[in-house]
C-alpha positions as CSV (number, residue, x, y, z in Angstrom):
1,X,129.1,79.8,17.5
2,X,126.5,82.1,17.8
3,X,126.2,85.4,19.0
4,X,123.1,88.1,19.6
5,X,124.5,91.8,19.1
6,X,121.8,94.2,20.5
7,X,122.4,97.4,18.6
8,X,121.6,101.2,18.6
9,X,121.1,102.6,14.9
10,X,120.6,106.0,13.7
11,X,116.7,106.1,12.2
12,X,118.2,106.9,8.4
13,X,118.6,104.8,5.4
14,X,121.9,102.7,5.0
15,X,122.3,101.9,8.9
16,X,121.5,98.2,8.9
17,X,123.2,97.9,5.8
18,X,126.2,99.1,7.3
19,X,126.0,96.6,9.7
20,X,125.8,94.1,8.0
21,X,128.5,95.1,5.9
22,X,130.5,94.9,9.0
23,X,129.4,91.2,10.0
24,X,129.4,89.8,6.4
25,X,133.2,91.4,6.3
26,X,134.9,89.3,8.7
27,X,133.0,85.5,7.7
28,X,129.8,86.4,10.0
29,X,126.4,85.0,8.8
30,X,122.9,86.7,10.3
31,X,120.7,84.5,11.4
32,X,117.9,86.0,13.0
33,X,117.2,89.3,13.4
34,X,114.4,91.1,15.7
35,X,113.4,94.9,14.6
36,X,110.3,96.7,15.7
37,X,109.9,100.3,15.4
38,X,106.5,100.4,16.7
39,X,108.1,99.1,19.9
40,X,112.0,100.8,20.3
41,X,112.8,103.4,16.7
42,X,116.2,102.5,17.5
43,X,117.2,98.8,18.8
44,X,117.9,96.0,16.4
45,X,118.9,92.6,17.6
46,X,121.3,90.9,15.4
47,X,122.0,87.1,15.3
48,X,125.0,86.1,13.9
49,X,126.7,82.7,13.7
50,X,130.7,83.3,13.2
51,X,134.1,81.6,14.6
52,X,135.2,83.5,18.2
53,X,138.0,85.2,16.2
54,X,135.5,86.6,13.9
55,X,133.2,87.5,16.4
56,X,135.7,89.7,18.8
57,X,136.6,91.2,15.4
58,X,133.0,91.6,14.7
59,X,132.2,93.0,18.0
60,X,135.4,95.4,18.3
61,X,134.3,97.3,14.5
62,X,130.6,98.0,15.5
63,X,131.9,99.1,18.9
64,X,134.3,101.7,16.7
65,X,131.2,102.5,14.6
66,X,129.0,103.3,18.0
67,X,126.5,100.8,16.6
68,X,126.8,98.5,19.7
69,X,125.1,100.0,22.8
70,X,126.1,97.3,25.5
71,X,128.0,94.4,25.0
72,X,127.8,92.6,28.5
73,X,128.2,89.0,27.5
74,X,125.8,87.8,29.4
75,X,122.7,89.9,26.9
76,X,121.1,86.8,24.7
77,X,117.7,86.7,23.4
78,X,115.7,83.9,24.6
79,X,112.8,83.3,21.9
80,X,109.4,81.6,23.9
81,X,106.0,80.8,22.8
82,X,102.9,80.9,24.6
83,X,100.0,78.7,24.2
84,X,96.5,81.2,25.5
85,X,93.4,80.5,25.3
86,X,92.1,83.0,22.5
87,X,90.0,85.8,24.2
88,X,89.8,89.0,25.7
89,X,92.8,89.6,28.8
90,X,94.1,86.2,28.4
91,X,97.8,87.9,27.6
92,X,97.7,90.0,30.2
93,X,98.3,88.2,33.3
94,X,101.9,87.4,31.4
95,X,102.6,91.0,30.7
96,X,101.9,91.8,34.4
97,X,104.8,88.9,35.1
98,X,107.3,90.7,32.4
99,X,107.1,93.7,34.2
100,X,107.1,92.5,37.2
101,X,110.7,91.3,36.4
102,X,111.2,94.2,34.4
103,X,112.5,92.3,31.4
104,X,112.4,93.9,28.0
105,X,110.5,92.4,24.9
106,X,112.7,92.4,22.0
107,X,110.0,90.8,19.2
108,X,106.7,89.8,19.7
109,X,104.3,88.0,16.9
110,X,100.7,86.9,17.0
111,X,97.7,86.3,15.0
112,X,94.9,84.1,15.4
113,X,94.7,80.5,13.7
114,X,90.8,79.7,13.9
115,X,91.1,77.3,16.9
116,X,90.4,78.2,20.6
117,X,94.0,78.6,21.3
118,X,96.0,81.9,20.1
119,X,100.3,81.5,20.0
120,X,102.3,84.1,20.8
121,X,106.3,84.5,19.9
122,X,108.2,86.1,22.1
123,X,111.8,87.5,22.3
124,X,113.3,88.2,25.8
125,X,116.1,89.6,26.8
126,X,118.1,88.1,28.9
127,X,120.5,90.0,31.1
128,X,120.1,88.1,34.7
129,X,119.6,84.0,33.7
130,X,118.3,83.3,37.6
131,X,115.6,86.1,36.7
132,X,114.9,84.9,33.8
133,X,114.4,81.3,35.2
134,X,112.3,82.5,37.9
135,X,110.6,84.2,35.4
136,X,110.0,81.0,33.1
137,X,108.4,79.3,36.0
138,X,105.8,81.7,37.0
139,X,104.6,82.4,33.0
140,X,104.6,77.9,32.8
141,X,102.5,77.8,35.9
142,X,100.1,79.9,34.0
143,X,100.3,78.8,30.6
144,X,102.0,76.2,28.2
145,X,105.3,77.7,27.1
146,X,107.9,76.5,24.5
147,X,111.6,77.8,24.1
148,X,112.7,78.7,20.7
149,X,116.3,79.0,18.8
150,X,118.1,78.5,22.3
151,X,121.3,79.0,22.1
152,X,121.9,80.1,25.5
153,X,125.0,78.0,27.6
154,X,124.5,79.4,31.1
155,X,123.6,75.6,33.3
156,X,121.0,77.4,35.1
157,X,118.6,78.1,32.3
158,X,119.8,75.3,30.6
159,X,118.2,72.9,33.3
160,X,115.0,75.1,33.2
161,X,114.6,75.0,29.4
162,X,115.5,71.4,30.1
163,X,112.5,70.7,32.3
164,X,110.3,72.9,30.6
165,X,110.7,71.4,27.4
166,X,110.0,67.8,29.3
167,X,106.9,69.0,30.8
168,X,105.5,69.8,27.5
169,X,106.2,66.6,26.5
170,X,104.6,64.8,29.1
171,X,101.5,67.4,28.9
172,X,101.1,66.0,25.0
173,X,101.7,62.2,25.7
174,X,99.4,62.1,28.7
175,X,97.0,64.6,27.5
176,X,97.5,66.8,30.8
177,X,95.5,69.7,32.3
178,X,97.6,72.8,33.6
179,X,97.3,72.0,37.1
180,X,99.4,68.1,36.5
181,X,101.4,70.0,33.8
182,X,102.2,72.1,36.9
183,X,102.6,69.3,39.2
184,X,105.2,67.7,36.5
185,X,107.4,71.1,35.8
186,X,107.6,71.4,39.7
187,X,108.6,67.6,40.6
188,X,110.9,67.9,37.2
189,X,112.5,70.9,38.6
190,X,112.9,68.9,41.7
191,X,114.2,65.8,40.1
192,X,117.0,67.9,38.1
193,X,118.3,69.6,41.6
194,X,118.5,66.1,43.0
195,X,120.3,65.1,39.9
196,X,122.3,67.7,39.4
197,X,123.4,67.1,43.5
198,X,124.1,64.0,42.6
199,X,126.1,65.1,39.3
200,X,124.5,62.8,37.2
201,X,123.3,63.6,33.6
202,X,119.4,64.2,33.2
203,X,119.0,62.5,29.7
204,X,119.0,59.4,31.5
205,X,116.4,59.1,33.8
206,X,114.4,61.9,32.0
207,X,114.4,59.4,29.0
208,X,113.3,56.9,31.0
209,X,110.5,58.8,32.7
210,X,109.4,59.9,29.0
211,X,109.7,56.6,27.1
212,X,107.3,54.9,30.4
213,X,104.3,57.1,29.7
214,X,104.6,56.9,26.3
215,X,104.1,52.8,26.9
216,X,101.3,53.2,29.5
217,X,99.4,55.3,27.2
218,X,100.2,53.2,24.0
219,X,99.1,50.0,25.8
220,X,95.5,51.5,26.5
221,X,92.1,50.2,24.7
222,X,92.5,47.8,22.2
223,X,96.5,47.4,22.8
224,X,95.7,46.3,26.7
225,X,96.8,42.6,26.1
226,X,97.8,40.9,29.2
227,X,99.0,37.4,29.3
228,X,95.9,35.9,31.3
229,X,96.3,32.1,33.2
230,X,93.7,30.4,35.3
231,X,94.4,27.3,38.0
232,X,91.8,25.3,39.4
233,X,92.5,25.1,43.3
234,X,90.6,22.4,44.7
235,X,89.6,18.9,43.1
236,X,85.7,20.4,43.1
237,X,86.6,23.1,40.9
238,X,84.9,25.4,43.2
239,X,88.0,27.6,44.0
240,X,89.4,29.2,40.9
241,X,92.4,31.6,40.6
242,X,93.0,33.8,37.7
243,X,96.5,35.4,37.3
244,X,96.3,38.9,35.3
245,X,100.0,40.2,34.3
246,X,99.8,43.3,31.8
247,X,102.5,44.3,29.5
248,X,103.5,47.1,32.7
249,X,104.1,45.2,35.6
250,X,100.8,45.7,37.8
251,X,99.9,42.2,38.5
252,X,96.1,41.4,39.5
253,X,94.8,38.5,41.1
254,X,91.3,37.2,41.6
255,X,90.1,34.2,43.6
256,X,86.7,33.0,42.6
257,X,85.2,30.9,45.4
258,X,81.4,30.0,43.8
259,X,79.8,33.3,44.2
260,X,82.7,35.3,46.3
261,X,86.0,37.1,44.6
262,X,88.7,38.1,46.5
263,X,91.0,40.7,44.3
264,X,95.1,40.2,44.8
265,X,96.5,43.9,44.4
266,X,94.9,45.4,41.1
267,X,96.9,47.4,38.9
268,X,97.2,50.9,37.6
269,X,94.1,53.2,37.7
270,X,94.8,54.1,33.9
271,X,93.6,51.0,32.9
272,X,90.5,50.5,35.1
273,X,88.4,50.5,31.7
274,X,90.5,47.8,30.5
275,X,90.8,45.7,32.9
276,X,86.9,45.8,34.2
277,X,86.6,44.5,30.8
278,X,88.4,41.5,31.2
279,X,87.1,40.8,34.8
280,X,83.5,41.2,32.6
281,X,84.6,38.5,30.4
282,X,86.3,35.6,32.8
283,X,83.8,35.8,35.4
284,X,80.2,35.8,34.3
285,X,77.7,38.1,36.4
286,X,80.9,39.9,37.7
287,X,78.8,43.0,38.5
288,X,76.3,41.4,40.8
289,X,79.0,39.8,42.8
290,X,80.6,41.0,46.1
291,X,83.9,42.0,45.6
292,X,87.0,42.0,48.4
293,X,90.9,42.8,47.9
294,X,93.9,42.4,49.7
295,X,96.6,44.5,48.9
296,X,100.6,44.0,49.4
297,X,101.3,47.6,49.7
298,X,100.8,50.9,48.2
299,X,102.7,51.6,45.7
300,X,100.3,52.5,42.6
301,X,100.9,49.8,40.4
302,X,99.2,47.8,42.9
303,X,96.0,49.5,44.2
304,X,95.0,51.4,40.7
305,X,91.1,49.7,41.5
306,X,91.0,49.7,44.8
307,X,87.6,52.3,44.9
308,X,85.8,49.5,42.8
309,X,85.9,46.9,45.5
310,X,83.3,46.7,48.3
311,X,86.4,46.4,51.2
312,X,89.8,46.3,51.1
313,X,91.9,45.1,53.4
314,X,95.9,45.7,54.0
315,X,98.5,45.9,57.1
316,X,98.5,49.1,58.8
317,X,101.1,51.1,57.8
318,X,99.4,50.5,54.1
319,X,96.5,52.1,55.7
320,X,98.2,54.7,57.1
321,X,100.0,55.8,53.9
322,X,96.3,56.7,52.7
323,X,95.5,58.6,55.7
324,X,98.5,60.4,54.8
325,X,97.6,61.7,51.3
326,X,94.0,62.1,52.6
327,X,95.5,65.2,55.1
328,X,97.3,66.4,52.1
329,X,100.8,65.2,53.2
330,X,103.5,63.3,52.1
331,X,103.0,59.6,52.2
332,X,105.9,57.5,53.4
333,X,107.6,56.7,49.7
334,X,107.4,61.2,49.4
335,X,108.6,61.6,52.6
336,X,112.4,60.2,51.5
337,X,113.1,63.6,49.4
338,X,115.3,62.0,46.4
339,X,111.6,59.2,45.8
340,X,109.4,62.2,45.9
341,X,109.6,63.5,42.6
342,X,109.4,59.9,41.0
343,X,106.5,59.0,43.2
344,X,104.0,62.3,42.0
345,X,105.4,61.5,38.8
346,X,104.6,58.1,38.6
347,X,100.8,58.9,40.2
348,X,100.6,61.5,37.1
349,X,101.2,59.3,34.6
350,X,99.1,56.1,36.0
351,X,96.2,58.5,37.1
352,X,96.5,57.7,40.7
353,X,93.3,58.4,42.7
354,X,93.1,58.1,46.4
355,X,91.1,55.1,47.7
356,X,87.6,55.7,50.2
357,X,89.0,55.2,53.4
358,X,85.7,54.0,54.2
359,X,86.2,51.2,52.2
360,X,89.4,50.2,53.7
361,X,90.7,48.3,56.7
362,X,93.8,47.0,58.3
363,X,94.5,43.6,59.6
364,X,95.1,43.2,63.5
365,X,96.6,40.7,65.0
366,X,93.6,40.3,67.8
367,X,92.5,36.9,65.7
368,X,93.9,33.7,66.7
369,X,91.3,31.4,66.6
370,X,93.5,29.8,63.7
371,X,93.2,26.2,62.7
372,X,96.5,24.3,63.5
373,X,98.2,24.9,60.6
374,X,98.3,28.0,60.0
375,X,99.1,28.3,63.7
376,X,102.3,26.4,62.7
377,X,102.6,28.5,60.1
378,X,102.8,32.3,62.3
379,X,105.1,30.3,65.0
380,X,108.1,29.3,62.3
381,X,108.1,32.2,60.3
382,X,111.4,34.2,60.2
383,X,110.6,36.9,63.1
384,X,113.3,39.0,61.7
385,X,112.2,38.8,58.5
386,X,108.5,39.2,59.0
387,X,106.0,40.3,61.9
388,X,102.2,38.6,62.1
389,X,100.1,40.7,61.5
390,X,96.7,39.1,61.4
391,X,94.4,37.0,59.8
392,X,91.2,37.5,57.6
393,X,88.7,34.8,56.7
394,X,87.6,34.8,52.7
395,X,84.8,32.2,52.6
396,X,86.2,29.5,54.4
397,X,89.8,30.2,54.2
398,X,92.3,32.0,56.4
399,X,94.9,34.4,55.1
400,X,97.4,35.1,57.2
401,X,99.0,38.6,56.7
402,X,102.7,38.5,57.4
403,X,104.4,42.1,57.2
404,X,108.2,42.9,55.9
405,X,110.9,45.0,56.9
406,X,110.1,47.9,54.4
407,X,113.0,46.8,52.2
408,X,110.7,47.5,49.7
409,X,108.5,50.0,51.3
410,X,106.9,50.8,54.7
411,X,104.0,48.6,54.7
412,X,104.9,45.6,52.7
413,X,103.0,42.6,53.5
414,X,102.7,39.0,52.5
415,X,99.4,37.1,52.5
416,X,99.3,33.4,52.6
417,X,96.9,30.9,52.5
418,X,98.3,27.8,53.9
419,X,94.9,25.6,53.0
420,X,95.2,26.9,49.3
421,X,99.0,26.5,49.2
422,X,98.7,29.9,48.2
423,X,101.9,32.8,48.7
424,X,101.2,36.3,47.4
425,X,104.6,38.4,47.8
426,X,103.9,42.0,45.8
427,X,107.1,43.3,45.3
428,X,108.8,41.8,48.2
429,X,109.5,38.3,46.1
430,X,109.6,38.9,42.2
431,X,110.4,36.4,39.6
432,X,112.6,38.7,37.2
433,X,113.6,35.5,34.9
434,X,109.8,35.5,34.2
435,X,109.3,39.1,33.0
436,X,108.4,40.0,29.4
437,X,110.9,42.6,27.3
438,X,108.0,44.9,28.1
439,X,107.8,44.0,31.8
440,X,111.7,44.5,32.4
């Protein structure tokens, strides 16, 4: 195991070799150590790596030698490094913090490396692990911070190096700013409390989180490949259907009546370049055309493109979860408090953008000038299953929207045209027999 010993020497030749005479004499190894006279003429912090026999023995002969000045057990060094943008007072907004807390610098190590960024290493001392959490949050809401040599046991500043350390991550695979690399470290922190509550190990779902963004951003540009099917509707020809299913989940639909396309749900915003590349190439003129959607529900592997379309129509709770994040609260998924965390995770990573409320609409239920058999088709549905909702007309077609019990979430809605033999379920229905490795 290892150890820090933070020691008080005499200024005079010999003293750390004493010391270390003293360490080497009952099987202890140095590790690190941390001396700066321009900082404390006195304090040296030793590491040393030693069975916990050896280290009581240790620690009771540089106790007899007055070498050790305070030996609570809860003193360790904490070793960070912090990522600043190289110029003038960029350092000093994290000085202000370490004072603030009034936490001593044991070793500190810069110099500049000819890019725009300047690292600084840092040894803290830690004597109060809930400060020095609170501490590590403010300095990673400021600037990108990695911990060093951490040796430390204590659970609470285990979770935060934990988190920390994930953040980072996910700043480097997404290619993140510091405001979503704030966002993640505070919906991380959330996610290990509701873990931890829940006394389940983070590696887990962390991994999970970690190995999902690494395959939306591998899948981008020339790796987008999505298994692409088209079905002729009508014995004409005039009504095609083209069935989008990228390697994520985030089905699209289109519906190509001559001229008209109505969108089915549309995928992740991540990939709008993508995918507005293959619209380009199945449908020719695709720019010139008037565009319409229809969305199941919110969730944002399923309205990633909505801002792209000319209107967009959806039941009215779906609607209302937009209002929602337009006022700058908590949609209906955030509102559960063990989603939350998952949900702003999940918009981080697929670069969720709100939709123009302008261009969107919800489906009343005021239109019932239906033709017969789609009249049929509202009067045998499972009432406790679904509620009608409302119809809209797509050239000369009905869909009927038919909304769920929020099994799924609040909102959810199927859309079927009867005419067109057409069902489109989102994530109410899913065919999980049918999903790719890279799907499940």
């Amino acid at each position: 195991m290892r150890k820090t010993y933070i020691t008080k020497l005499p200024d005079k030749a010999g003293t750390f070799l004493k010391a270390s005479q003293i360490i080497s004499s009952f099987g202890g190894n140095i590790v690190r150590v941390n001396y700066n006279k321009a900082i404390d003429l006195h304090t040296l912090f030793i590491e040393v790596s030693a069975s916990s026999e050896n280290h009581e023995k240790i620690e009771e002969e540089l106790k007899k030698s007055n070498y050790l000045f305070d030996t609570k057990e809860n003193q360790k060094i904490l070793m960070i490094v912090l990522k600043l943008v190289d110029k003038p007072g960029s350092l000093t907004p994290v000085l202000e913090i370490l004072k603030n807390y009034k936490v001593n610098i044991s070793y500190i190590s810069s110099q500049e490396n000819g890019t725009e960024f300047q690292y600084f290493k840092m040894g803290l001392l830690i004597e109060n692990t809930q400060e020095i959490k609170d501490l590590i949050d403010e300095i990673s809401k400021f600037c990108e911070i990695s911990i060093l040599d951490y040796q430390v046991t204590d659970r609470l500043l285990d979770g935060t190096v934990f988190y920390i350390s994930f953040a980072n991550e996910m700043r480097n695979i997404l290619k993140l700013n510091q405001e979503q690399t704030n966002s993640v470290l505070v919906n991380a922190n959330l996610l290990m409390q509701i873990l931890d509550e829940q006394k389940k190990s983070p590696l887990k779902t962390f991994d999970y989180i970690r190995r999902f963004a690494k395959l939306v951003q591998e899948r981008k540009g020339e790796n987008f490949s999505c298994n692409i099917n088209s079905y002729d509707l009508e014995e004409n020809n005039l009504s095609k259907l083209y069935v989008i299913e990228p390697p994520c989940g985030s089905n699209t639909y289109i519906l190509q009546i001559q001229d008209e396309l109505l969108f089915v749900d549309s995928g992740f915003a991540c990939y709008k370049n993508e995918m507005a590349k293959i619209f380009r190439e199945l449908i020719s003129d695709f720019n010139n055309k008037n565009k319409t959607s229809f969305i199941t529900h919110a969730d944002v592997d399923h309205v990633g493109l909505l801002n792209t379309f000319d209107k967009n129509y959806m039941s009215k709770n779906c609607y209302e979860n937009f209002v929602l994040e337009h006022n700058h609260k908590k949609n209906f998924r955030e509102q559960n408090p063990a989603h939350e965390p998952y949900c702003i995770l999940s918009k981080i990573i697929s670069d969720y953008q709100q939709p123009d409320l302008e261009k969107c609409s919800f489906v009343s239920d005021s239109n019932l000038n239906l033709p017969e058999e789609s009249l049929n088709l509202v009067n045998q549905i499972d009432k406790t299953l679904f509620t009608y909702l409302g119809s809209v007309k797509f050239s000369d077609y009905d869909f009927l929207f038919f909304e769920g019990n929020g099994g799924h979430v609040k909102g959810e809605s199927l859309i079927v045209c009867e005419k067109l033999k057409l069902v489109f379920t989102g994530d109410i229905f899913v065919n999980i027999k049918g999903f790719s490795a890279e799907q499940k």
